[in-house]
N, C-alpha and C positions, 0 to 999 in steps of 0.2 A: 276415363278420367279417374284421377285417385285422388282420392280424400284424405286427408291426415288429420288425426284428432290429438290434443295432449291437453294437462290439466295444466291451465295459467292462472297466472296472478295468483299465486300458492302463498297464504300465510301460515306464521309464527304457529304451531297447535295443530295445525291440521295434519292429516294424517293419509295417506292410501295404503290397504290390505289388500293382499294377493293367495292366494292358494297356490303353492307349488308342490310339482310331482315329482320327486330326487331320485333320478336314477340308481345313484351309488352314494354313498353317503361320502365326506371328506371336506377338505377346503377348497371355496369354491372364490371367486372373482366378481363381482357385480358392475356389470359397465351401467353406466346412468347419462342417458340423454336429455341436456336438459339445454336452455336459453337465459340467460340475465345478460342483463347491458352493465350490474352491478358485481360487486363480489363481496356480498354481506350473508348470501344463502347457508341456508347448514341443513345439514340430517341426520338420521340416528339411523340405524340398521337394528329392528327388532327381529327376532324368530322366533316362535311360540311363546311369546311372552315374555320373551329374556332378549334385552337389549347386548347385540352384538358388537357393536361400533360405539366408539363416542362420536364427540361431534366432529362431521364429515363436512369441508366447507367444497360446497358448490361454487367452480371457479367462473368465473367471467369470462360470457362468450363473445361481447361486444354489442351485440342489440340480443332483444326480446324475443326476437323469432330467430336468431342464427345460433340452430343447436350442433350442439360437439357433445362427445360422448367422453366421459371419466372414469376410469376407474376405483374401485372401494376394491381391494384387498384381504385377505384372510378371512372371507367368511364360511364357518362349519356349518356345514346344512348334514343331517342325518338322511338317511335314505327313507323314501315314501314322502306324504303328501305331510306339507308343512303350513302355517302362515308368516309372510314376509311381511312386515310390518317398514312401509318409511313414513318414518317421524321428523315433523318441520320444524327442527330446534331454530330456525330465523328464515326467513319468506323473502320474498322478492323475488321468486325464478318460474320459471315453466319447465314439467316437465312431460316430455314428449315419451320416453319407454324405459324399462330396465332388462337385463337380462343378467343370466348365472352364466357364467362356462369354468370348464375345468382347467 
């Protein structure tokens, strides 16, 4: 059996931090899996304290639990261990996972 966990009912402020390992420093892609039945979501891409994105509108999956994954674009991660900060600049979504690729 497999479990799946993700953060819902994500509001306006809130925030999840991650600690990442960067292989190689550069620009990297951030896919984001997330759910809304709505398209009012938004997020910021912080790194070390220095917000990297403006506002990222989280598109509309259809319901609450039917996640698709999006991409964020152009983000410079340095190499070594960072914090990825996503900031809820407007709520309504679930999000299930994010990932970096090159």
């Amino acid at each position: 059996r497999t479990e799946n966990f993700w953060a819902t009912t994500i509001e306006k402020a809130e925030w999840l931090q991650y600690p990442f390992n960067v292989p190689k420093g550069g620009t990297y892609t951030l896919k984001v899996n997330a759910a809304t039945d709505a398209d009012s979501g938004e997020i910021s891409i912080i790194v070390d304290g220095k917000t990297v994105t403006g506002h990222i509108k989280v598109p509309a999956t259809g319901a609450a639990k039917k996640f698709a994954t999006f991409d964020v674009n152009n983000i410079p991660l340095k190499k070594g261990t960072q914090k990825i900060r996503i900031m809820v600049d407007q709520g309504g979504f679930n999000l299930a996972y994010i990932q970096f690729v090159r």
